[in-house]
N, C-alpha and C positions, 0 to 999 in steps of 0.2 A: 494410665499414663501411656503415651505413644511412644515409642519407638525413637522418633527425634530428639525429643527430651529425656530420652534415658542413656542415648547418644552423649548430648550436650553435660548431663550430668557425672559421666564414666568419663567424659575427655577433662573435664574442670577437673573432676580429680587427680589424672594421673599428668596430665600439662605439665605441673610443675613441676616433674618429675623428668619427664620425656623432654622436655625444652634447653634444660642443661645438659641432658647427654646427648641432644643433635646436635652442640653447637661444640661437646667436646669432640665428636666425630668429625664433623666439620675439621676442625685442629686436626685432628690425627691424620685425617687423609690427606690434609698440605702436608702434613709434615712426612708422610709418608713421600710425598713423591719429592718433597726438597733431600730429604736423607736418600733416595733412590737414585738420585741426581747426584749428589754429592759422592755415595758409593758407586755409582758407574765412573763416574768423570775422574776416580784415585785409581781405580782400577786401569779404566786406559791409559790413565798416564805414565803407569806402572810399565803396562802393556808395552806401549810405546819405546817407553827407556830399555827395558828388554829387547828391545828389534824385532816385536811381533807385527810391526804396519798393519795393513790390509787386513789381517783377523780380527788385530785389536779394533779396527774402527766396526767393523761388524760385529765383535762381540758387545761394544758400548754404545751403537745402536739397539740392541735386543737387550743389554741391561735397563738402560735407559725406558724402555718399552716397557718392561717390565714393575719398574718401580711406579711409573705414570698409570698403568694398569690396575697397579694393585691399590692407588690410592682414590682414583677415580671410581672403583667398587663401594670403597669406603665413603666415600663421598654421595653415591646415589643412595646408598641407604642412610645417611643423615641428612638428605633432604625426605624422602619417604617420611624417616621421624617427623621433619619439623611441619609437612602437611597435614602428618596426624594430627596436630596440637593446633593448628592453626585452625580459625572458621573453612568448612567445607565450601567454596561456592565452586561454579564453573572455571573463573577462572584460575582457581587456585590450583586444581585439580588440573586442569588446561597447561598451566605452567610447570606444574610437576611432570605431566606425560610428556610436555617438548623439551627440558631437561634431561631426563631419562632417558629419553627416546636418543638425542645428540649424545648424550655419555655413552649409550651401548652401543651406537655406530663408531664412535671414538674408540670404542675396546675392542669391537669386530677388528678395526683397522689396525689399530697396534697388534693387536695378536697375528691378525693376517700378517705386518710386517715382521714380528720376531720368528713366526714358525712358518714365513715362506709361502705359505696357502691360507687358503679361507677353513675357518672351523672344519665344517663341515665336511670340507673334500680331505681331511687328514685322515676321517676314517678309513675311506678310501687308500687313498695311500699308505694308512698301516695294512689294511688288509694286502694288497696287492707284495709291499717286503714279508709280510710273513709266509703268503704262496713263496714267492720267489724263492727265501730262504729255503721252507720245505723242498721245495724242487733242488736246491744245490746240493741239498742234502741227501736227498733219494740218489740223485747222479753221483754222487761223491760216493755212496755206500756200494752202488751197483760196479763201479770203475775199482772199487777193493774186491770185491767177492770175482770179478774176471780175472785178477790180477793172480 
């Protein structure tokens, strides 16, 4: 038996398995970002009434960012599921990478807006406060022992 057909017989088995838990995922990840929505939007409202303006809209942009985030994750992995279970062709596979591909630029982008930079240069910028810090801290010790 080849390869293909041992393929086609291991997906006929578990499909019907895999097919109801993409589509409960599916669910979960809307619902995740409607309740994200819904818990940013009490929150600034909260905010607001309190007379935090200006933070609060900035902090319920990054709420907000963050619930969209977290269910768009969810989301790319039940579509992943539901290619598993589907016939393999090109375009299926074609459609799943331009999907994935637009959600992880969608989550680069939210994250770049919640935490201010890109991925990547935060390492950077952690590095660079923790020098900092060290040094405040060297000077701070040196300015007691003159003292």
């Amino acid at each position: 038996m080849n390869a293909a057909a041992e393929r086609g017989e291991l997906v006929s088995l578990i499909a019907p398995m895999l097919e109801p838990l993409a589509s409960l995922l599916e669910a979960f990840g809307v619902a995740i970002i409607i309740i994200g929505v819904a818990l940013a939007t009490v929150r600034y409202v909260r905010d607001v009434v309190s007379g935090s303006g200006e933070a609060a809209y900035d902090q319920y942009r990054a709420n907000l960012g963050r619930g969209i985030l977290l269910g768009l994750e969810v989301l790319i992995g039940a579509d992943i599921i539901a290619t598993i279970t589907s016939p393999l062709t090109w375009e299926s596979v074609g459609l799943l990478g331009m999907i994935v591909l637009i959600r992880t630029f969608l989550s680069f982008s939210l994250e770049a807006e919640i935490e201010g930079e890109w991925p990547w240069r935060r390492a950077a910028s952690q590095r660079a406060a923790v020098r900092q810090t060290a040094k405040a801290e060297t000077q701070g010790g040196e300015e007691g022992q003159n003292s």
